[in-house]
C-alpha positions as CSV (number, residue, x, y, z in Angstrom):
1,X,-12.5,-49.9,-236.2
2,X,-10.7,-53.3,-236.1
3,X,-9.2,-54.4,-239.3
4,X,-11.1,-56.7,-241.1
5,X,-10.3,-59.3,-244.3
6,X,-12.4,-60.9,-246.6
7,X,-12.2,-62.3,-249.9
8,X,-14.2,-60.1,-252.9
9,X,-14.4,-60.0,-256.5
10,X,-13.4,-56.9,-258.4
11,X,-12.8,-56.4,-262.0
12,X,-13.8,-59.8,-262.4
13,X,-11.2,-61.8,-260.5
14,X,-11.3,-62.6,-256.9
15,X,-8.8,-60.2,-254.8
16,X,-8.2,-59.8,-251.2
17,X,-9.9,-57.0,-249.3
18,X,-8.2,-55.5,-246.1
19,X,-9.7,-52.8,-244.2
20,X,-9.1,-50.4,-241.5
21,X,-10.4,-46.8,-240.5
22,X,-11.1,-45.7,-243.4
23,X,-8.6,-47.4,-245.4
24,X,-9.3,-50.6,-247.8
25,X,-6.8,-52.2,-249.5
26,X,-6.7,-54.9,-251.8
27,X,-3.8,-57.5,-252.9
28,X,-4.5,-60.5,-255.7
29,X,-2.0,-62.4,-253.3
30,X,-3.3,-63.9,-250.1
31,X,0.4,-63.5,-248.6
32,X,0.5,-60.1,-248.4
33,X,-3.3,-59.9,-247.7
34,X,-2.4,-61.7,-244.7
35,X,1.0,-59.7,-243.8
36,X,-0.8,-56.5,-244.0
37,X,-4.1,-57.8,-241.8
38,X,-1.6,-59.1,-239.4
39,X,0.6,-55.7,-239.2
40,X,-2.9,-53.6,-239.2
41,X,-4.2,-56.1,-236.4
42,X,-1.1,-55.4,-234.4
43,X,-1.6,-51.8,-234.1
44,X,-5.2,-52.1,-233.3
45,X,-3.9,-54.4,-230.1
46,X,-1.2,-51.8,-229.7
47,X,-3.7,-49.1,-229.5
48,X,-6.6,-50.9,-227.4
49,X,-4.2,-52.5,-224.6
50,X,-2.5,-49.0,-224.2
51,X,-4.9,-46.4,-224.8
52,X,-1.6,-43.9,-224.5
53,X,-0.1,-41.7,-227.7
54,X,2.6,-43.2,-229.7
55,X,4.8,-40.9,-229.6
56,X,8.7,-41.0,-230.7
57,X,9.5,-37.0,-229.8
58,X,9.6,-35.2,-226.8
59,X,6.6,-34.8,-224.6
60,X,4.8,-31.4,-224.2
61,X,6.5,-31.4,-220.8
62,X,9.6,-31.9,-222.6
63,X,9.5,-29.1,-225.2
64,X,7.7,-26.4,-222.3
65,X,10.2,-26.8,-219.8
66,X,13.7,-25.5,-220.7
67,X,15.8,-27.3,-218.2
68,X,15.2,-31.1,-219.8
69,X,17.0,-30.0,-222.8
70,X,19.9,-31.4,-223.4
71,X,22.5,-29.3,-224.4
């Protein structure tokens, strides 16, 4: 689901309201309403111009064959 921002009122005051999958979020401060629909928005671009895993270990190739270890 792309991230999405809009303003809402809750608890009586006007508040920011960030979401994406799954997760909503809101921030008083339209600053870090924007920073975090900008950094959310990023990996949603990430994601849907390359489809791959983010990954930051070693691939399952990686860990089943024994002679890319380093030693």
């Amino acid at each position: 689901m792309k991230p999405t921002i809009k303003q809402v009122e809750k608890d009586g005051e006007l508040v920011w309201q960030i979401e994406a999958v799954g997760l909503t979020k809101f921030h008083a401060q339209k600053w870090q309403a924007e920073w975090l629909y900008n950094y959310l928005t990023s990996l949603y671009n990430c994601d849907e111009t390359n489809p791959q895993h983010l990954s930051h270990g070693p691939s399952e190739h990686e860990l089943d064959d024994p002679s890319s270890r380093s030693n």
